[in-house]
C-alpha positions as CSV (number, residue, x, y, z in Angstrom):
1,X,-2.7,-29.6,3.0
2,X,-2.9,-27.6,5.9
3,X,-4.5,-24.1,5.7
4,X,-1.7,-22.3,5.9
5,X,0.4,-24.3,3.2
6,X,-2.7,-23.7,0.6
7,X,-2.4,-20.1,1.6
8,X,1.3,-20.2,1.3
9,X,0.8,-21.9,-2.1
10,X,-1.7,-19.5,-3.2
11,X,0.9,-16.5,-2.3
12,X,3.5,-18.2,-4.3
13,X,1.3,-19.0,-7.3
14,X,0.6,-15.1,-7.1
15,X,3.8,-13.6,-6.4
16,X,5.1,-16.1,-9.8
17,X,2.3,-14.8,-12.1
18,X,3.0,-11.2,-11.2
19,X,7.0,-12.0,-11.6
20,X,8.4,-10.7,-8.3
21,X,10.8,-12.5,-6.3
22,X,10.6,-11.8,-2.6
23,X,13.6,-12.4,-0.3
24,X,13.0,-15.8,1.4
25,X,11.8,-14.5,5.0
26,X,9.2,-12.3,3.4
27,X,6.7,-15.1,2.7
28,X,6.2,-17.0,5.9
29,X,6.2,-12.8,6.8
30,X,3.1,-12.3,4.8
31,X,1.4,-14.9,6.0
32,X,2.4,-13.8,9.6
33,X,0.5,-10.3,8.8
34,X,-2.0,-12.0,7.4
35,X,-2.8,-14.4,10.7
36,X,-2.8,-11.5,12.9
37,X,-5.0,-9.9,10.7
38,X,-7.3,-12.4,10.5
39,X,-7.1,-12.5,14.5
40,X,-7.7,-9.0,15.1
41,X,-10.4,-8.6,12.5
42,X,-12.5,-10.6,14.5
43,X,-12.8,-8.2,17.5
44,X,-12.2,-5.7,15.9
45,X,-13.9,-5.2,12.6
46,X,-10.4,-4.1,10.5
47,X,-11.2,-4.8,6.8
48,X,-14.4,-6.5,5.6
49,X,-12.9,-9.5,4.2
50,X,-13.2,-12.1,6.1
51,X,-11.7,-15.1,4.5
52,X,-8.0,-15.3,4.2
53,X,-8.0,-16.9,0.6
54,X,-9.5,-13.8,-0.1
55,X,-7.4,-11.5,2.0
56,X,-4.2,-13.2,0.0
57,X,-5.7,-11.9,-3.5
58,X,-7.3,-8.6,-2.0
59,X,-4.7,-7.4,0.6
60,X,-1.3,-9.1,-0.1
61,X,-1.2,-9.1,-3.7
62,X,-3.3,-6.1,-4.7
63,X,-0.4,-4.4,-2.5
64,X,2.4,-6.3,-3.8
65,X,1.5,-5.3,-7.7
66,X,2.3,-1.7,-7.5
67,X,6.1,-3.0,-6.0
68,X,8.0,-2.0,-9.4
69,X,7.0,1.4,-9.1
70,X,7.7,1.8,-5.1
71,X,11.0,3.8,-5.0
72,X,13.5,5.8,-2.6
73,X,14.5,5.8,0.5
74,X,11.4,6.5,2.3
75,X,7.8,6.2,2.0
76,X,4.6,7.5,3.6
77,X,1.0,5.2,2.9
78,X,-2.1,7.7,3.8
79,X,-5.0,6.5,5.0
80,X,-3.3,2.6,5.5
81,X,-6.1,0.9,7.3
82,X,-4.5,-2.3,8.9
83,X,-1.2,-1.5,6.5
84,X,-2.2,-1.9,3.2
85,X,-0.4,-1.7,1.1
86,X,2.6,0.2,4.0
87,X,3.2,-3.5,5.4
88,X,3.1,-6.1,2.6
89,X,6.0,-3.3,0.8
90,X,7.8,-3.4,4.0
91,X,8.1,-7.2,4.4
92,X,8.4,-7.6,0.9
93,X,11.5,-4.7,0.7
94,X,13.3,-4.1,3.8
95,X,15.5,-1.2,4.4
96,X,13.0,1.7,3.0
97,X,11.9,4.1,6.0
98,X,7.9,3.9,6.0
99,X,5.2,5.8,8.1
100,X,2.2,4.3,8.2
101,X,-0.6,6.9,9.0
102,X,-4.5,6.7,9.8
103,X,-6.8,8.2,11.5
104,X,-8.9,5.6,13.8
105,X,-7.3,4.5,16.7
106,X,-8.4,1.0,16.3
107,X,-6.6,0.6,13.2
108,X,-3.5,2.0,14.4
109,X,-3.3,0.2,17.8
110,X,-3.2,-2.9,14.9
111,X,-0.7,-1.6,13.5
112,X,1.7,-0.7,16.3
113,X,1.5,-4.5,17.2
114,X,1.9,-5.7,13.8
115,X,5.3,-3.7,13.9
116,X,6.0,-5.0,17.1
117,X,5.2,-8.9,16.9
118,X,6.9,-9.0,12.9
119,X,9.5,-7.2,13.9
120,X,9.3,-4.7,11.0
121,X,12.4,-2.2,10.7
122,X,12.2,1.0,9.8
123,X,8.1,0.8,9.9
124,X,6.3,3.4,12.0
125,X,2.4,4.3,12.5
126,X,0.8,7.5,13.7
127,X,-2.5,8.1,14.6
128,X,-3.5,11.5,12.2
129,X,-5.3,13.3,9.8
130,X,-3.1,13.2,6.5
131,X,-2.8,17.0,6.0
132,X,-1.7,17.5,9.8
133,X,1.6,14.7,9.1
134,X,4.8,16.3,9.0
135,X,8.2,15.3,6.7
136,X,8.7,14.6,3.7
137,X,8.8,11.9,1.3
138,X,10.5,10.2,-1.7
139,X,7.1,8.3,-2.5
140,X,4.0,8.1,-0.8
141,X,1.1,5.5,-1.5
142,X,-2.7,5.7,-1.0
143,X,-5.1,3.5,-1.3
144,X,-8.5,3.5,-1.8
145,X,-8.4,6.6,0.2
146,X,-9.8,9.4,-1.7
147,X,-10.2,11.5,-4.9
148,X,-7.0,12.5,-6.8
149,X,-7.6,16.1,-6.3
150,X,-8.6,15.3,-2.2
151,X,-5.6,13.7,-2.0
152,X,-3.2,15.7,-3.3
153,X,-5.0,18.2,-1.3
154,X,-4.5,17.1,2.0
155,X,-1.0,15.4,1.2
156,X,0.5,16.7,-1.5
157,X,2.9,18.9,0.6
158,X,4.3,15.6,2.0
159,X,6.1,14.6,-1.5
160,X,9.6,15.2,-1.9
161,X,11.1,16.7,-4.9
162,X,11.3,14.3,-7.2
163,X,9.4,12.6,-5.5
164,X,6.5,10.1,-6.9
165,X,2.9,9.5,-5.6
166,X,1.7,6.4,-6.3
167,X,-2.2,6.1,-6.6
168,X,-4.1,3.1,-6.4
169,X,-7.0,3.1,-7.9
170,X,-10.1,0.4,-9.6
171,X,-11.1,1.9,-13.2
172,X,-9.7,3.9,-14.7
173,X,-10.1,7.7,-13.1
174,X,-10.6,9.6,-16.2
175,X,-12.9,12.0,-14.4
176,X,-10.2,12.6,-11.8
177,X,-7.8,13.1,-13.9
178,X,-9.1,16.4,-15.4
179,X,-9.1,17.6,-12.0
180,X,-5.7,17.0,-10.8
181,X,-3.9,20.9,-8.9
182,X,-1.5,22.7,-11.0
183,X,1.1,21.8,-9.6
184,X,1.0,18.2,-9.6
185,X,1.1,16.3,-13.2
186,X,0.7,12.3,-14.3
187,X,3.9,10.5,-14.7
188,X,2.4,7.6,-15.6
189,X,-1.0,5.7,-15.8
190,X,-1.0,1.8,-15.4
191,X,-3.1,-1.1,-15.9
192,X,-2.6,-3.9,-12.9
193,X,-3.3,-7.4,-13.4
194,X,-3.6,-8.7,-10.1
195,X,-3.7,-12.5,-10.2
196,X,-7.0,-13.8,-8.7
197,X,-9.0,-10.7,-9.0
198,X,-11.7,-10.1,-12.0
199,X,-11.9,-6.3,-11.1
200,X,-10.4,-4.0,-12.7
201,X,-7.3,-2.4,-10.8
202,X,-5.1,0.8,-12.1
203,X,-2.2,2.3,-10.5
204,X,-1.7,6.6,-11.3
205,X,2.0,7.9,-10.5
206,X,2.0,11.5,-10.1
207,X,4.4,14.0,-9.5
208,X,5.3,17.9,-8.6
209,X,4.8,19.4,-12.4
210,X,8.2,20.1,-14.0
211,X,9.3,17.4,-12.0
212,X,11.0,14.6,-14.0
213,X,9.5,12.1,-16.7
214,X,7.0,10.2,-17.2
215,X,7.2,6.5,-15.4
């Protein structure tokens, strides 16, 4: 088995236990990202994972679990990094209009090419601080990126109406959850299971307050 067929295998065995069905370009896709990744990450220090087993369970499908609660017509992810989790949602759903935005120029020259070489529609990065982006957004995803309140601090104004931000987070953020602005409220509060990975992963969806359901 070659290394990218155990990969491949890997991604499958993944995308199966978390129940999604991708459309059939998006795996050899995925693995496409991840290659470049992997090339890029060695001049240029990107992520700190190093080995692409690894990268599979802590980039690909730590994105790909929040999928069922991605939704609209465009999306904005703050603070993407090389495009986690912007460009495994892209590849994995085509069609949505996505802005990927960071601040280090490194990290967004990545990006630019990683657009450019997988030919991703729709998918744009800017180099910027998140409360200097304009637009608006139906959903908007962050990862790893900051506290609740900082985030909705410094982004909040991007989220459409009705619009839903979805959070990821490792435990449970109970503390930042009793800190959350007025006039944003939690819509929902889930528990990820992220095949591979022992560590805890949770996803918060919030949204403008008096703004719809819970989810």
């Amino acid at each position: 088995m070659t290394a990218r067929s155990a990969l491949e295998a890997k991604l499958e065995q993944g995308l199966a236990t978390l129940g999604l069905a991708l459309p059939d370009e998006a795996l050899p896709r995925l693995l496409d990202y991840l290659a470049l990744l992997e090339r890029w990450n060695s001049a240029y220090n990107l992520t700190a994972i190093r080995d692409p087993a690894e990268m599979v369970t802590l980039h690909l499908l730590d994105s790909l679990a929040i999928l069922p609660y991605v939704e609209g017509e465009t999306l904005a992810d703050l603070g993407t990094g090389p495009g986690l989790p912007g460009i495994p949602l892209a590849i994995a759903a085509p069609g949505r209009q996505i802005l990927l935005v960071d601040s280090n120029g490194k990290k967004v020259r990545f990006l630019r090419e990683a657009i450019r070489t997988l030919k991703l529609e729709g998918v744009r990065a800017v180099q910027s601080r998140v409360e200097e982006v304009e637009g608006r957004f139906d959903c908007i995803t962050a990862r790893a990126f900051a506290s609740l309140a900082d985030m909705l601090a410094w982004g909040g104004h991007l989220l459409a109406p009705g619009g839903r931000w979805l959070a990821m987070k490792g435990k449970r953020p109970e503390d930042e959850l009793q800190h959350l602005p007025a006039d944003f409220a939690v819509r929902g509060l889930h528990a990820l299971a992220v095949p591979g990975l022992g560590a805890e992963r949770h996803l918060v969806v919030l949204g403008r307050a008096g703004d719809g359901a819970r989810c």
